[in-house]
Backbone as a ProteinNet text record, in pm:
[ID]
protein_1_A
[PRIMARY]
XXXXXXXXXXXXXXXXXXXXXXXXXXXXXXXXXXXXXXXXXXXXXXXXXXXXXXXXXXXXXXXXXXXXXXXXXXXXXXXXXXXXXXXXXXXXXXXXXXXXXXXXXXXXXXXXXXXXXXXXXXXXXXXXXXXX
[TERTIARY]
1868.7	1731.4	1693.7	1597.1	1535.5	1378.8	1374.2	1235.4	1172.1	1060.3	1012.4	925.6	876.6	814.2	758.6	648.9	509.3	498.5	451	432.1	366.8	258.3	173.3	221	286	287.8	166.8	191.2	104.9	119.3	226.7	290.2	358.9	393.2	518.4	631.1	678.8	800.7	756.4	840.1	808.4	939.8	954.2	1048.8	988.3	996.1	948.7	1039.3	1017.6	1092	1108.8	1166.9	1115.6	1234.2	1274.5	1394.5	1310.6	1197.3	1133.5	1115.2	1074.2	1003.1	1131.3	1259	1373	1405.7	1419.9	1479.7	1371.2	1236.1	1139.4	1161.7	1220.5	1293.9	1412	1487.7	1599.2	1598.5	1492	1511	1406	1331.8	1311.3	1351.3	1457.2	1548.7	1640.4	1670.7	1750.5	1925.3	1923.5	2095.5	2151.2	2236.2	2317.4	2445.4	2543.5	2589.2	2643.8	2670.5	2637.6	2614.7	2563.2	2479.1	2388.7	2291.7	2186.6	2154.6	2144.5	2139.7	1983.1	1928	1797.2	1785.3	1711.9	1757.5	1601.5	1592.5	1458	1401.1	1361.6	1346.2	1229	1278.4	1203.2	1311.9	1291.5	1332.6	1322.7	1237.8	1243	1166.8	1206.3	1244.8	1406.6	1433.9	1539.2	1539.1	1650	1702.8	1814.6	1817.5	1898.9	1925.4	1981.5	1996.2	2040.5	1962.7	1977.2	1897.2	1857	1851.5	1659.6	1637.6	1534	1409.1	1501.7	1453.1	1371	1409.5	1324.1	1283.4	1157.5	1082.5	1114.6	1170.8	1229.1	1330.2	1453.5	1519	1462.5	1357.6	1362.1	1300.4	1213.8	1174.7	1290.5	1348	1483.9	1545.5	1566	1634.2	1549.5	1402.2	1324.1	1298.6	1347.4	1314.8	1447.8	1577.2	1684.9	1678.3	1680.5	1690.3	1597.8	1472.5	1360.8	1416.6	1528.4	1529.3	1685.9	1751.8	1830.4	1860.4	1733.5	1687.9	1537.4	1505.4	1378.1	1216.6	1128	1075	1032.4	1016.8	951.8	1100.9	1141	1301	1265.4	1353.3	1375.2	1400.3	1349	1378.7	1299.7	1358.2	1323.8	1220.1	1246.4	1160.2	1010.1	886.8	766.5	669.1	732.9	632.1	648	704.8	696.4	801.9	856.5	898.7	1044.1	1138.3	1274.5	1346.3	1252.1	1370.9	1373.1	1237.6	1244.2	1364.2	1375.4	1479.8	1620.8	1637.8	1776.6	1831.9	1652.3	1696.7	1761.9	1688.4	1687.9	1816.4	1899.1	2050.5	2108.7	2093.9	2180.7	2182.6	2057	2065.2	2112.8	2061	2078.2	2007.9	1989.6	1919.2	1908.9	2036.7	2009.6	2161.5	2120.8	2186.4	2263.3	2379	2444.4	2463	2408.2	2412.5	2495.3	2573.7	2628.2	2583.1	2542.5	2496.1	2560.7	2537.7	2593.8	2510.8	2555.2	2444.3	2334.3	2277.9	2111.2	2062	2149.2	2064.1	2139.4	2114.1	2161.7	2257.2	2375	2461.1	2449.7	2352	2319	2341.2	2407.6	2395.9	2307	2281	2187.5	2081.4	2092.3	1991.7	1936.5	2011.5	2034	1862.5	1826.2	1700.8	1701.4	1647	1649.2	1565.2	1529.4	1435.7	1462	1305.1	1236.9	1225.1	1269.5	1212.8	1144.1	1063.8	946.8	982.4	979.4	1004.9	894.7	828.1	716.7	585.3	538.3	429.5	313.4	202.4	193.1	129.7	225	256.7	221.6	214.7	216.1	399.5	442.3	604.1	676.7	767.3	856.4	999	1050.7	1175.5	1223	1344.1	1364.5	1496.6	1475	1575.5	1654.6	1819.4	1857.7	1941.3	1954.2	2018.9	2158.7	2264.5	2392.9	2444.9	2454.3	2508.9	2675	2765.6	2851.6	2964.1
3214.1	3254.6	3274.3	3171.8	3263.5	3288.5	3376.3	3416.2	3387.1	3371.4	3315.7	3434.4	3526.4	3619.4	3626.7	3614.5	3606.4	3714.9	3765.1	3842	3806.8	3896.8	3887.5	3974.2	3915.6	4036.1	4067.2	4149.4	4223.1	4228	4229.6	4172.7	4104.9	4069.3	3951.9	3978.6	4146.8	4187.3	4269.3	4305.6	4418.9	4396.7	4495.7	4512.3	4591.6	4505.9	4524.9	4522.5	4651.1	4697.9	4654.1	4545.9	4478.3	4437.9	4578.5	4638.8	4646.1	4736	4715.3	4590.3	4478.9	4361.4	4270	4296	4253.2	4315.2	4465.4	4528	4524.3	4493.2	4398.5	4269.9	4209.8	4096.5	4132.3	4204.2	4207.4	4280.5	4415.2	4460.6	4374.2	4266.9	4218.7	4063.1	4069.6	3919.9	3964.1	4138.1	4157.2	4193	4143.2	4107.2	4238.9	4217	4355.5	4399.8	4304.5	4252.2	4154.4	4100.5	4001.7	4053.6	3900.8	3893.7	3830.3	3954.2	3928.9	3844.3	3735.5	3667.9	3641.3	3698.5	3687.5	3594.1	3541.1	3397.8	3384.6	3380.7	3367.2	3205.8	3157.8	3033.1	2976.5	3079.4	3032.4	3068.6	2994.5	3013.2	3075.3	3183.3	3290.9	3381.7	3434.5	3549	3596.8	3686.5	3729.9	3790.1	3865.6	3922.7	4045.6	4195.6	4291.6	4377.3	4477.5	4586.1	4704	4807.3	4920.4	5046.9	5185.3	5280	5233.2	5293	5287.4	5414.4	5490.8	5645.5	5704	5650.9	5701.6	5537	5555.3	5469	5433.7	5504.6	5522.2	5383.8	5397.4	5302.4	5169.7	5130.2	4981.7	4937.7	5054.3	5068.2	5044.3	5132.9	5107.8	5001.2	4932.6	4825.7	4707.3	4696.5	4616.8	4583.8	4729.2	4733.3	4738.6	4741.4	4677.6	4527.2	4482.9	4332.2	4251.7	4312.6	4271.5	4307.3	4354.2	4409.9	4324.1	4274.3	4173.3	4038	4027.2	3901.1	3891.5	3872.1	3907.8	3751.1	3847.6	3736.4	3603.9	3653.4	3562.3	3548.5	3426.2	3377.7	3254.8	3170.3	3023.5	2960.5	2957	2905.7	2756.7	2680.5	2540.6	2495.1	2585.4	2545.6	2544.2	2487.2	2491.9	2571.2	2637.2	2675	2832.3	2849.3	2999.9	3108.7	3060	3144.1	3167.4	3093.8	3092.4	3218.3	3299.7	3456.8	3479.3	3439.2	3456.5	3398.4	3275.7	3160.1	3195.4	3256.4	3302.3	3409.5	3546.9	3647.6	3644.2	3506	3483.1	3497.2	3355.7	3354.7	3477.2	3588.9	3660.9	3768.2	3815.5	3902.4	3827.2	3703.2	3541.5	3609.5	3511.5	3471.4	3467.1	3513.3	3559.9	3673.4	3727.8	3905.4	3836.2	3930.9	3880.9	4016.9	4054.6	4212.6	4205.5	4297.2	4317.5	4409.7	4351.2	4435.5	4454.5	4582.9	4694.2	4719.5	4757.1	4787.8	4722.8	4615.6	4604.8	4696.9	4753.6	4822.5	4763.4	4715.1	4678.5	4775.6	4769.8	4810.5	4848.1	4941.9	4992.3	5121.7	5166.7	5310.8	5367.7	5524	5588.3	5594	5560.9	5548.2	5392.8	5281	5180	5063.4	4998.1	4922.9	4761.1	4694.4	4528.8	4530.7	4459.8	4461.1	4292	4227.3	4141.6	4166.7	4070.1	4061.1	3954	4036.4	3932.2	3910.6	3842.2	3853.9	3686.2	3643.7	3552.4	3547.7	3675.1	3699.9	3683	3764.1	3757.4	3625.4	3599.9	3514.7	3511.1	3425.7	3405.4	3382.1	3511.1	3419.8	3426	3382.3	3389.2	3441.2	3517.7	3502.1	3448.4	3421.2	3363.1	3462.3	3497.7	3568.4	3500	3497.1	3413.6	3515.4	3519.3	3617.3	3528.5	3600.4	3526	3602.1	3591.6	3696.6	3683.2	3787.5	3770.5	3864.1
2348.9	2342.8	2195.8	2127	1994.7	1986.5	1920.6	1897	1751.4	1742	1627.4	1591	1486.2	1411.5	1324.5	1303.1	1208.5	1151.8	1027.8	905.7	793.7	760.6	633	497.4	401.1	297.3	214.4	161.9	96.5	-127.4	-112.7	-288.7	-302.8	-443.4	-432.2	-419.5	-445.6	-406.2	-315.8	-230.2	-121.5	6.4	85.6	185.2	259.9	399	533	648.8	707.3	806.9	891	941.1	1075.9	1174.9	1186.4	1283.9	1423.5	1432	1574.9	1645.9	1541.9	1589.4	1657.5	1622	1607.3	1786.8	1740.4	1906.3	2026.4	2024.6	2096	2173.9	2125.1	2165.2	2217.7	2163.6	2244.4	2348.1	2364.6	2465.2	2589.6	2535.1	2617.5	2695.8	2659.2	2703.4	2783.4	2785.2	2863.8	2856.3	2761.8	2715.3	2688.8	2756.9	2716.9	2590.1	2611.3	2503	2415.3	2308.6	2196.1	2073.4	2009.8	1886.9	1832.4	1785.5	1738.8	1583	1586.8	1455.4	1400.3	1265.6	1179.6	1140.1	1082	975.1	935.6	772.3	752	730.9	731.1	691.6	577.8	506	304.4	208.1	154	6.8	-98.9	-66.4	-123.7	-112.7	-8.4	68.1	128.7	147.7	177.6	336.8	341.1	487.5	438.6	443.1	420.7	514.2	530	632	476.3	504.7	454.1	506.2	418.4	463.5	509.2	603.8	658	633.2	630.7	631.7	486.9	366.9	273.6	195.5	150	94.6	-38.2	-81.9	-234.5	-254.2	-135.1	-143.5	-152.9	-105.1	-77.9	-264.1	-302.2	-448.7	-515.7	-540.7	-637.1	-542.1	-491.4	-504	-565	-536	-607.5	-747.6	-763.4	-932	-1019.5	-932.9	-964.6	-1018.8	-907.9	-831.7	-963.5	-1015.8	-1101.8	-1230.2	-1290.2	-1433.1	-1434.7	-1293.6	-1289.5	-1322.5	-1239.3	-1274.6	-1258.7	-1381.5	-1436.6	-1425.9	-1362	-1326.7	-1452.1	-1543.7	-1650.3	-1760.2	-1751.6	-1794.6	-1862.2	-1915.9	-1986.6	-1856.4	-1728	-1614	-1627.8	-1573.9	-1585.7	-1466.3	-1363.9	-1220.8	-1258.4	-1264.8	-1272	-1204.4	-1091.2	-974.6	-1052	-1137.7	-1187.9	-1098.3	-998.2	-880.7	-884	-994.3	-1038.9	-975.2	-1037.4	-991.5	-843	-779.6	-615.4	-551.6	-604	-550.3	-566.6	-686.4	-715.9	-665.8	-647.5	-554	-414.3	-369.2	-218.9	-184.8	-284.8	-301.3	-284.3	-360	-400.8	-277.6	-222.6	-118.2	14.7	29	186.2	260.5	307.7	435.2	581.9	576.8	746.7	775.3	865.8	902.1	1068.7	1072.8	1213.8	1265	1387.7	1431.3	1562.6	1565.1	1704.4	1792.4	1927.9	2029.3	2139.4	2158.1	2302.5	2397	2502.3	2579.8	2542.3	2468.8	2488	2348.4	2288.3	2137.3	2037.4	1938.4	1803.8	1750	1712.1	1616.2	1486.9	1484.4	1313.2	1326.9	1158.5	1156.6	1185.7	1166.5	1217.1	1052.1	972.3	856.2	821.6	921.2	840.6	955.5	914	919.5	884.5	963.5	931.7	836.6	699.8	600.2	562	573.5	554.7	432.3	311.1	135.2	108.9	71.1	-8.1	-138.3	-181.3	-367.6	-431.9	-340.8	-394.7	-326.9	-299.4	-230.2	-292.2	-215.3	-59.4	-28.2	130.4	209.7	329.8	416.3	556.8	565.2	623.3	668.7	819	821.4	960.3	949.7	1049.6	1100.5	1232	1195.3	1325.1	1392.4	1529.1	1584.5	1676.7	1717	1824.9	1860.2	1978	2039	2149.6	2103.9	2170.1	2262.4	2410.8	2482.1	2500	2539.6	2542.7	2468.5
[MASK]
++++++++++++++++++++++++++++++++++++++++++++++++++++++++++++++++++++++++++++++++++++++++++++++++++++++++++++++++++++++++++++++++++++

């Protein structure tokens, strides 16, 4: 079973929570247990799991990630978007979750997060769910 998931960002970097939109689907396919596989399908954007609970985090990792690899470089790509592409790399692209009973396998602080890093966009994820 996969599901396909639509999203508007809002900046060119940003991280979006999109753990609900994720256990939506799963609790409605039914499955009890397996795995849940994300997979974004751009090039720059990303896919993470971290703390969910304070807002701060997804900041400091942005403004890590940006003083890392810095948007305006000797980058050869034309579209201006070099660092998105390399971010994408570095965080990837798709998350593999294990499920119990029908709920996702995350700590109790931890959250699916959608990265933007060449916004804002019209984007997608894609969810497939493996029972078993």
């Amino acid at each position: 079973m996969i599901f396909e998931h639509h999203l508007k960002t809002g900046r060119r970097q940003e991280m979006l929570d999109i753990t609900a939109e994720v256990e939506v689907g799963l609790k409605d396919s039914g499955m009890g247990d397996g795995l849940c596989i994300v997979f974004v399908v751009h090039t720059t954007a990303a896919l993470t799991i971290n703390e969910n609970a304070d807002p701060a985090v997804p900041y400091d990792m942005l403004s890590k990630l940006a003083r890392m690899v810095p948007e305006k470089e000797n980058y050869r790509h034309l579209e201006g978007n070099s660092d998105a592409h390399i971010l994408s790399t570095l965080i990837g692209c798709s998350l593999c979750i294990p499920v119990v009973q029908g709920k996702l396998v995350l700590g109790t602080w931890q959250g699916i997060f959608f990265v933007e890093l060449d916004g804002p966009r019209q984007r997608s994820f894609k969810v497939k769910l493996l029972a078993g």
